[in-house]
C-alpha positions as CSV (number, residue, x, y, z in Angstrom):
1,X,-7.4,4.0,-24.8
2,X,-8.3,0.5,-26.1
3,X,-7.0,-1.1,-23.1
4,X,-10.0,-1.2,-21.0
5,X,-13.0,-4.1,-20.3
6,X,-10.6,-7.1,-19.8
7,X,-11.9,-8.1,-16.2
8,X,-9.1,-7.7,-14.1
9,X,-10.7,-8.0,-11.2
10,X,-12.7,-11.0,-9.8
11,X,-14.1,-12.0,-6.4
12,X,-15.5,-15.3,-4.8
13,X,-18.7,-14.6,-3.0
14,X,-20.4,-17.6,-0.8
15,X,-23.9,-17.5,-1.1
16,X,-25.5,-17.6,2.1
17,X,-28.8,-18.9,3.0
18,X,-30.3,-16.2,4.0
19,X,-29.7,-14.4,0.5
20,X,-32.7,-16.6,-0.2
21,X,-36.2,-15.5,-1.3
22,X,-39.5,-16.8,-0.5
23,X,-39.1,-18.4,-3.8
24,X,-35.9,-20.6,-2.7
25,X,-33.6,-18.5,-4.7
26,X,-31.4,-16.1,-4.1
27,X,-33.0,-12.4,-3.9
28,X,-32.4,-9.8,-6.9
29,X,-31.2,-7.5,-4.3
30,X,-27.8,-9.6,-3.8
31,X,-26.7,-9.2,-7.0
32,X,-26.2,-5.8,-6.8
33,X,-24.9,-6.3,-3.6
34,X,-22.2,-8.7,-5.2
35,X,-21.5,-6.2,-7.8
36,X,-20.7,-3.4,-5.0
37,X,-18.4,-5.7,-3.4
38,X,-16.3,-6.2,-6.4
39,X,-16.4,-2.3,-7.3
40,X,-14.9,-1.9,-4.2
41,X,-12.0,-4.0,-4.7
42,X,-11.5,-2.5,-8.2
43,X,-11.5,0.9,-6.1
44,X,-8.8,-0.6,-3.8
45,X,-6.8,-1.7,-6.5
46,X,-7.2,1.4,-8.4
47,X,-6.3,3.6,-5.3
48,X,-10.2,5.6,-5.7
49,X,-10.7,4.8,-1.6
50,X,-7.3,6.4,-0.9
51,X,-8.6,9.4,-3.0
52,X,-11.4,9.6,-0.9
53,X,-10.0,9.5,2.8
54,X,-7.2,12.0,1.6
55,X,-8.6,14.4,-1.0
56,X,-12.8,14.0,-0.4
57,X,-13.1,12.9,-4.1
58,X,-14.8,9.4,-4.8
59,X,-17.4,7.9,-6.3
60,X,-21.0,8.4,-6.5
61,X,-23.3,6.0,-8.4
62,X,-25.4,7.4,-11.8
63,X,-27.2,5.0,-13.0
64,X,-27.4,1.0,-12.6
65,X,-28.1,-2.1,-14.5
66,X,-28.7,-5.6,-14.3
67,X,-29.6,-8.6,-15.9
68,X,-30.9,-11.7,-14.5
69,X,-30.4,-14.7,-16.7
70,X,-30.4,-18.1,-14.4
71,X,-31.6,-18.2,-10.5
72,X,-28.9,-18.8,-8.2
73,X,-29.4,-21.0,-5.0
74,X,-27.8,-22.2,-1.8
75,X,-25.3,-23.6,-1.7
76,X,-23.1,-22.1,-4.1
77,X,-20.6,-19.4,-4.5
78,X,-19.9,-17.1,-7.1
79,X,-17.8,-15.2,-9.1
80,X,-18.2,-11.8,-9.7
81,X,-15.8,-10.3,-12.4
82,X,-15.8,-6.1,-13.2
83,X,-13.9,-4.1,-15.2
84,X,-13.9,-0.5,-16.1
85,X,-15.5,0.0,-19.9
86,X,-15.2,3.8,-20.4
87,X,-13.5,6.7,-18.7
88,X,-15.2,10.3,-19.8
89,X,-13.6,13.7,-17.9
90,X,-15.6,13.2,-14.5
91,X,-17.5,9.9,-15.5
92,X,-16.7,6.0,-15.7
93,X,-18.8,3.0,-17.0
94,X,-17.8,-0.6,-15.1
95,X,-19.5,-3.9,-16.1
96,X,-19.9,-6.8,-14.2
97,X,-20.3,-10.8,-15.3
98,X,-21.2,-12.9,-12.1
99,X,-20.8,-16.7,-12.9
100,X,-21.9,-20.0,-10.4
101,X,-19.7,-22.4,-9.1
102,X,-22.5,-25.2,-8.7
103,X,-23.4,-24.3,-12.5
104,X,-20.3,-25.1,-13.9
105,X,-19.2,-21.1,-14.5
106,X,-22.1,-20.6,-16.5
107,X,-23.1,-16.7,-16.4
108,X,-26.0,-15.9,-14.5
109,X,-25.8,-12.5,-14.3
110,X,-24.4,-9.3,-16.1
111,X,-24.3,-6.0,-14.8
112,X,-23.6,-1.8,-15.8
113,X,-23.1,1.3,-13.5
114,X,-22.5,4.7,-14.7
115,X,-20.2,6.5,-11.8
116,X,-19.1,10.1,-11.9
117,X,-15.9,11.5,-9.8
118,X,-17.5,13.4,-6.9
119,X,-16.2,15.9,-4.3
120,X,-18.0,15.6,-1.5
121,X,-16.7,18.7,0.3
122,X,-18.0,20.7,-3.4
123,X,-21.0,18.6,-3.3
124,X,-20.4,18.3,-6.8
125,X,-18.5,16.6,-9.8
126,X,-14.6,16.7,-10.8
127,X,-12.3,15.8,-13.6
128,X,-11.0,12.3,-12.8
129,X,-7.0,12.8,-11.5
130,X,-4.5,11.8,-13.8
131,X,-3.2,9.6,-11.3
132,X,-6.3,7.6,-11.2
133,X,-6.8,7.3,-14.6
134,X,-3.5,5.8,-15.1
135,X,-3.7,3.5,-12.6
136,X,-7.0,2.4,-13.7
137,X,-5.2,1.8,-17.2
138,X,-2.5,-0.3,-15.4
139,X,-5.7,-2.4,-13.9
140,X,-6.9,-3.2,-17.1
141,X,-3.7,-3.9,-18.8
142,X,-2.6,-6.8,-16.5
143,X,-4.7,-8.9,-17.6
């Protein structure tokens, strides 16, 4: 059960101009929008979206976390990397490291959410399938 934060998952995001603020950077606001986009390839990968549209079980966000360490202007891109840092019985931890291209790869950003397995039909939580646990595994251990 070792196996898991390794990044396995990683996803170039331009930055646009109008991700800008008033300050000439880009906005708080589309960091967390970066980190959705890569926890929704790492639920593509891991097979959660499938869950969803078949079975009504998916994710719903806990709690979220970020940390700001360099501004991030236009034009750049970046690289946002997640991984899945703890499994519990009906609740997952991911983190994310988002990096800029025009800053040589230097971290700008890290990141934390706190998920739980939802059943949307229920209106309330589930034990995360087997299925997806292992395939989560597999995720991690490609790396």
């Amino acid at each position: 059960m070792s196996e898991l934060g390794r990044w396995p998952i990683k996803c170039e995001i331009p930055v646009q101009w109008g991700d800008l603020d008033a300050l000439n950077h880009v906005n708080h606001t589309r960091f967390l929008t970066w980190m959705e986009t890569a926890r929704m390839h790492y639920f593509i990968a891991s097979g959660f979206d499938e869950l969803h549209k078949s079975q009504g079980i998916g994710p719903i966000l806990a709690g979220l976390q970020a940390d700001y360490l360099s501004p991030v202007s236009f034009p750049d891109t970046v690289t946002v990397h997640t991984t899945v840092t703890r499994i519990g019985n009906s609740s997952f931890d991911m983190g994310y490291k988002i990096t800029s291209d025009a800053k040589g790869g230097e971290l700008v950003a890290t990141g934390t959410v706190s998920g739980v397995v939802f059943d949307y039909e229920a209106g309330k939580s589930t034990a995360m399938p087997d299925s997806l646990r292992q395939k989560i595994y597999e995720i991690e251990a490609s790396v």
